[in-house]
C-alpha positions as CSV (number, residue, x, y, z in Angstrom):
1,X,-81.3,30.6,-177.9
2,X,-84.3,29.1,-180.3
3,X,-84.0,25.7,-180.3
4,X,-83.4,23.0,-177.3
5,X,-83.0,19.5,-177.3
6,X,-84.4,17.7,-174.2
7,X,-83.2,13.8,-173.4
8,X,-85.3,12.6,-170.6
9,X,-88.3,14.6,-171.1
10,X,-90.7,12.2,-169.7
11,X,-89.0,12.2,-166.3
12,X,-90.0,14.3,-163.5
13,X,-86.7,17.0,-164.0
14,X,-87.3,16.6,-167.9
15,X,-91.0,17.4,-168.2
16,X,-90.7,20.6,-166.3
17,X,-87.9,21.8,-168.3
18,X,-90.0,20.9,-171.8
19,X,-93.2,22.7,-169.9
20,X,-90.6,25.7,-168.9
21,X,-89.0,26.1,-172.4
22,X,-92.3,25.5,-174.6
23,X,-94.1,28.6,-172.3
24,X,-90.5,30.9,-173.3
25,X,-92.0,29.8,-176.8
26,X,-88.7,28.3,-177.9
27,X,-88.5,24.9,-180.0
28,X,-88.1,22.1,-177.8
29,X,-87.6,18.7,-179.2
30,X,-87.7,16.3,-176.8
31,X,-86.2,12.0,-176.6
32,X,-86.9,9.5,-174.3
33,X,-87.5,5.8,-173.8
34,X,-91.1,6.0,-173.7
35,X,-93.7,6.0,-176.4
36,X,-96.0,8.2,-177.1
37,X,-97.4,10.5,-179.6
38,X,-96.6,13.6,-179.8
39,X,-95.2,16.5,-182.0
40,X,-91.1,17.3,-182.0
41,X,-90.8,13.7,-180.1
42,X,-88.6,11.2,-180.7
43,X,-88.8,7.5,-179.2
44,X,-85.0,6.1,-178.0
45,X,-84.5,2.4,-178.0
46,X,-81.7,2.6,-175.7
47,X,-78.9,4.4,-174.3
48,X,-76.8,4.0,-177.1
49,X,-79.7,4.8,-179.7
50,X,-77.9,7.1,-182.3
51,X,-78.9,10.6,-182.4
52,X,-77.2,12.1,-184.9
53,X,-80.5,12.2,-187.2
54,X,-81.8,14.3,-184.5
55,X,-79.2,16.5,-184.7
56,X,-78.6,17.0,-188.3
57,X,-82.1,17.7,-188.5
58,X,-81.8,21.2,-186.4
59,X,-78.8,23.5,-185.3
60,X,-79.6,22.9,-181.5
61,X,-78.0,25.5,-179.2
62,X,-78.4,23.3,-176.1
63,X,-78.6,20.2,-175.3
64,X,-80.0,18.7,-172.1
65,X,-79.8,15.5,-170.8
66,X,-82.1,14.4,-167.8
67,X,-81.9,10.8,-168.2
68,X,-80.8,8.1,-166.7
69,X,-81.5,6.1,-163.5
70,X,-81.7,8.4,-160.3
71,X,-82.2,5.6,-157.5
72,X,-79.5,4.4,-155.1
73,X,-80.4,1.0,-154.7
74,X,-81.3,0.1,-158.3
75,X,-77.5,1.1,-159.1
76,X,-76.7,-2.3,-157.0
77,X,-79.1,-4.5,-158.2
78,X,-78.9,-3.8,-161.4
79,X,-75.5,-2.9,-161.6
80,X,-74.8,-2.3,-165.3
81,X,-78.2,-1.0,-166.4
82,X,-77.1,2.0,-163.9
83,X,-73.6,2.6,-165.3
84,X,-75.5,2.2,-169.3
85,X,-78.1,4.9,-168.4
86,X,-75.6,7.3,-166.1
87,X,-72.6,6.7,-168.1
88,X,-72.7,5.2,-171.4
89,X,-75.7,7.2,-172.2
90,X,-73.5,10.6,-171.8
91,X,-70.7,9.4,-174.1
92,X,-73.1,8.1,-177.0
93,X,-74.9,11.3,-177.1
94,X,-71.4,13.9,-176.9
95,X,-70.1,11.8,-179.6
96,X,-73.2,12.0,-181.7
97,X,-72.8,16.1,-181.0
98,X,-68.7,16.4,-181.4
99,X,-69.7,14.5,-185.1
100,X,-72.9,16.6,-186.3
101,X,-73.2,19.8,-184.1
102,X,-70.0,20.5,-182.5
103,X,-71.1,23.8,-181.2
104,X,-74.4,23.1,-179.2
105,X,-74.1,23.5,-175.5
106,X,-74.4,20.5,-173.3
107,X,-75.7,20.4,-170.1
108,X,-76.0,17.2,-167.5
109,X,-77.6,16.5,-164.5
110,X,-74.9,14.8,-162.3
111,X,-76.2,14.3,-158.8
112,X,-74.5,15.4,-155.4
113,X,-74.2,11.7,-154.8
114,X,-70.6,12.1,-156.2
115,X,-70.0,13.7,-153.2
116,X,-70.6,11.1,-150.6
117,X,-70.4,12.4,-147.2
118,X,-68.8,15.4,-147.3
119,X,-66.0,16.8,-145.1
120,X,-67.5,19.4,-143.8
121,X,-70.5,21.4,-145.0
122,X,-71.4,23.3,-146.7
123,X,-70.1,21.1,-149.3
124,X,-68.5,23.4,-152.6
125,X,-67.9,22.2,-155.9
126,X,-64.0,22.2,-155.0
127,X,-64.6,19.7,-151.7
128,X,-63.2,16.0,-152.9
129,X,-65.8,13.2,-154.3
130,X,-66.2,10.0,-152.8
131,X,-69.5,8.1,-153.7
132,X,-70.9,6.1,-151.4
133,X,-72.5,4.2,-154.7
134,X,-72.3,2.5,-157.9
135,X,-75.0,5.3,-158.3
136,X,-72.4,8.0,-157.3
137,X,-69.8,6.7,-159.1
138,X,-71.8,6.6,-162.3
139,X,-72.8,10.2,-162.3
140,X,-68.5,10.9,-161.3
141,X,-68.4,9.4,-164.6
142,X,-70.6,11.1,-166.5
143,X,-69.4,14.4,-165.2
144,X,-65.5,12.8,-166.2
145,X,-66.9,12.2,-169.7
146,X,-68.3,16.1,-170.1
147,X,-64.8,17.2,-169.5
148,X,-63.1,14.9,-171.5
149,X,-65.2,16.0,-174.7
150,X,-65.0,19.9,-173.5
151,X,-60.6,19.3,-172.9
152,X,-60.1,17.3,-176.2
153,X,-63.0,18.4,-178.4
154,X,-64.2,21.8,-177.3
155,X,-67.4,20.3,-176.5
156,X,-68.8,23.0,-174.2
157,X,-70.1,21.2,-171.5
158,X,-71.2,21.8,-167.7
159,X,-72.3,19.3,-165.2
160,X,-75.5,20.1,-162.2
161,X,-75.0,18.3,-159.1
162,X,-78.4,18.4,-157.8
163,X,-79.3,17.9,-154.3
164,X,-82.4,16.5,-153.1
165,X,-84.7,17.8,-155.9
166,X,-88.9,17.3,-155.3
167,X,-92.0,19.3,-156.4
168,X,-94.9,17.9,-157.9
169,X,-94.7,15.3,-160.8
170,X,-92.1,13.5,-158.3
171,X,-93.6,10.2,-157.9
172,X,-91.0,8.2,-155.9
173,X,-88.4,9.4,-152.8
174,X,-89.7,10.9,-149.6
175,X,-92.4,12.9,-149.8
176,X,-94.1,10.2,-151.8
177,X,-93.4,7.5,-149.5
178,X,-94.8,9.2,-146.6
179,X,-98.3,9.8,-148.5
180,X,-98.1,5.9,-149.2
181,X,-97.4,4.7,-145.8
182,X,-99.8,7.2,-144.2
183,X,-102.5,5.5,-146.4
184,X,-102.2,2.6,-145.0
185,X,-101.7,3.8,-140.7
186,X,-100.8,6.3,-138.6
187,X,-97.8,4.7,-137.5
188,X,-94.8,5.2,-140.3
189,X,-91.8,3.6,-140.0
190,X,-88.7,4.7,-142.2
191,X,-85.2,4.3,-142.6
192,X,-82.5,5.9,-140.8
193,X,-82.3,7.9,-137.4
194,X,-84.1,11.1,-138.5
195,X,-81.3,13.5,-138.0
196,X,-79.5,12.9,-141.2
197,X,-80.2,15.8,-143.3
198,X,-80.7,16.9,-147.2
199,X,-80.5,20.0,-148.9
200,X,-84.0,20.1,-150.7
201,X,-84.5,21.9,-153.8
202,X,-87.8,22.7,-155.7
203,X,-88.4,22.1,-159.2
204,X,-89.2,25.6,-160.2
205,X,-85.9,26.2,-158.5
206,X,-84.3,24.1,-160.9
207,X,-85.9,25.2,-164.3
208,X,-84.9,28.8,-162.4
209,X,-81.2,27.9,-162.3
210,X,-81.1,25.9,-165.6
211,X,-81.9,29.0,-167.4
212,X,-79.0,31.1,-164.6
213,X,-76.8,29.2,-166.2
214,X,-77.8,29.2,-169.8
215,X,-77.7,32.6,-169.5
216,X,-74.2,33.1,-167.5
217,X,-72.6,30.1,-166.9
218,X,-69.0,28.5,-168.5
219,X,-69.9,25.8,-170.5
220,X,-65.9,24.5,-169.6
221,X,-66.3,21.1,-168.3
222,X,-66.5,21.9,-164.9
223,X,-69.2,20.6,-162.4
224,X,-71.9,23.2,-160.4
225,X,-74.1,22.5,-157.2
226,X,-77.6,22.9,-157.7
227,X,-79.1,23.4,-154.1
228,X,-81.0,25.5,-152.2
229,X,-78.4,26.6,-150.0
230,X,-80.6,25.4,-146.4
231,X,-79.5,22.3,-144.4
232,X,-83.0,20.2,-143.7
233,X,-83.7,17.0,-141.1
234,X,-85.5,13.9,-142.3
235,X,-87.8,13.9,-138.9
236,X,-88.2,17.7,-139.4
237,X,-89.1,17.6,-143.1
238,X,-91.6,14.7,-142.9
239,X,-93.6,16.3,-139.3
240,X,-93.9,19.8,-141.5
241,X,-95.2,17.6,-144.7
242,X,-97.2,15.1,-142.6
243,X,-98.9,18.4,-140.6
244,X,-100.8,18.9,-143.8
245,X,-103.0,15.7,-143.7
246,X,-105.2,17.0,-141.0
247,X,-104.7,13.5,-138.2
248,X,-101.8,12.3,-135.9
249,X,-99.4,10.2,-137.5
250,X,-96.3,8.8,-135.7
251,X,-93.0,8.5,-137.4
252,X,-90.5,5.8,-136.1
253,X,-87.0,5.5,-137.2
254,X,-85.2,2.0,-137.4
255,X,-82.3,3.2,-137.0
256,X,-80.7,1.2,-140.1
257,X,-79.0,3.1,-142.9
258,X,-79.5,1.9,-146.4
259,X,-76.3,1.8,-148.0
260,X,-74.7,3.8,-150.5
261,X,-77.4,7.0,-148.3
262,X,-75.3,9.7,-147.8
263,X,-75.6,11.3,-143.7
264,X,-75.7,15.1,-143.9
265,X,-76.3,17.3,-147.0
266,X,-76.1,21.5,-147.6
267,X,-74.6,23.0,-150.7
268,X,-73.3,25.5,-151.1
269,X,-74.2,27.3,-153.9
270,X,-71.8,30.7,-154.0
271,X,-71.4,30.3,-158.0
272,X,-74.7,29.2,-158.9
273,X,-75.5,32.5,-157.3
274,X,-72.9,34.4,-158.9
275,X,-75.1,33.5,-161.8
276,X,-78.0,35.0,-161.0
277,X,-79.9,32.3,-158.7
278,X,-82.2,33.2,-156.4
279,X,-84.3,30.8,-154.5
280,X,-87.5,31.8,-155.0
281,X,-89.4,28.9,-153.4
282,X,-88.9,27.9,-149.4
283,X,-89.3,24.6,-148.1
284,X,-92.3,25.0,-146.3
285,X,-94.0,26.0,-149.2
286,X,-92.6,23.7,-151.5
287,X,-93.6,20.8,-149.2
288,X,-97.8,23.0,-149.3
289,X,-97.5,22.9,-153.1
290,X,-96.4,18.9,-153.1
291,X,-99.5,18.1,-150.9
292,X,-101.5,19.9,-152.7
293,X,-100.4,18.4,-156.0
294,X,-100.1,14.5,-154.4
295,X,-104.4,15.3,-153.2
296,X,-105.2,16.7,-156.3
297,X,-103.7,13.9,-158.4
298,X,-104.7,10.9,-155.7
299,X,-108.2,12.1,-156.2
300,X,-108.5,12.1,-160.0
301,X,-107.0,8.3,-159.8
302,X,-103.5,8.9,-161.4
């Protein structure tokens, strides 16, 4: 595997990939939305920007897209924005590969929102979707489209439901909002009751089992959990992250849920680690190497 085309490199999943793959020396071109300068990048106007330039230009072996809109409540109010960048996005860039380069790899990040609240956990790749979300419903989609190109095309393609991915770069979600908030008082008050519960992953975790599966997995269509494997509590996760900043803080719950918020996450993750995967990174460290990150970066005024 030489060269690797990135869509949604300047995204918080997408720019630790294109740091990942440029330190294993291979040629990473990367695409996105925003503009900048820089060598083997490519500005997109939108989701339906045509790529097969791109990829006449090189032979790519793989194709990643990290793109797309990863926020629950954005998928409401803006509605088809959410389905263009989850969905649309997906099927413009297979075509654009089933009509140039019919033989690269493609590999999409889906989200474990298409899951909803599961059955029972942990939740497999075999359990039945039901997203709680336009959000959830887009990324269904997306995954839908991947098997439709790999059925009728021989497209290989393969799908990561990701759980609740963090790490440093990630400037939006949880970990974020609790730095904001404890800013401002040491009284925080968030959403929910505190005992729902996510299955956190770290972004070195990620890049880790990316490469698992471009190594070993089926590019056949099918979908794969991306998880850590370990069931976590909101009011646990944010006292261990909030222990870090050295004064009492208080965390109050309202109680309300915000819709389309799944209750209780764990994957499990028996095939990604039939692939190799091994979690490398725990929570309480990953949650150290975010506050360390979130100081560092506070301080010089990003």
């Amino acid at each position: 595997m030489r060269n690797i085309l990135i869509i949604g490199s300047e995204g918080f999943i997408g720019k630790h990939l294109r740091t990942y793959f440029e330190n294993e020396k291979m040629n990473v071109v990367c695409c996105d939305v925003v503009s900048i300068q820089r060598e083997n990048y490519y500005q997109l106007v939108n989701t339906q920007s045509d790529l097969s330039a791109i990829l006449e230009r090189t032979k790519f072996e793989v194709c990643i897209n990290a793109a797309g809109s990863a926020h629950v409540q954005f998928s409401y109010s803006n509605h088809y924005n959410d389905f263009s960048l989850n969905s649309v996005l997906v099927f413009t860039i297979l075509s654009c590969i089933k009509n140039t380069n019919p033989e690269c790899r493609f590999l999409n990040f889906s989200s474990a929102a298409v899951y909803g609240n599961p059955a029972a956990l942990p939740v497999s790749e075999s359990q039945p979707t039901s997203p709680l979300s336009p959000y959830g419903w887009h990324k269904l989609y997306s995954e839908q489209i991947c098997k439709e190109f790999f059925t009728f095309f021989n497209i290989p393609t393969i799908s990561l439901r990701v759980f609740s991915a963090y790490g440093p770069g990630l400037r939006k979600q949880l970990f974020w909002d609790l730095y904001q908030k404890s800013r401002k008082s040491n009284v925080l008050n968030l959403y929910g009751t505190g005992h729902e519960s996510r299955d956190f992953i770290y972004i070195d975790d990620i890049t880790n089992a990316v490469q698992c599966i471009l190594d070993n997995g089926e590019f056949n269509g099918d979908a794969i959990n991306i998880g850590s494997g370990y069931e976590a509590t909101i009011s646990d996760v944010a006292k261990n992250y909030l222990s870090h900043f050295g004064k009492d803080t208080t965390v109050n719950f309202s109680g309300d849920i915000k819709e389309g918020d799944p209750l209780n996450w764990r994957a499990d993750i028996s095939i990604l680690k039939s692939l190799g995967f091994k979690q490398k990174t725990s929570l309480d460290q990953g949650i150290k190497n975010y506050f360390d990150w979130i100081i560092k970066d506070q301080e010089h005024g990003s």
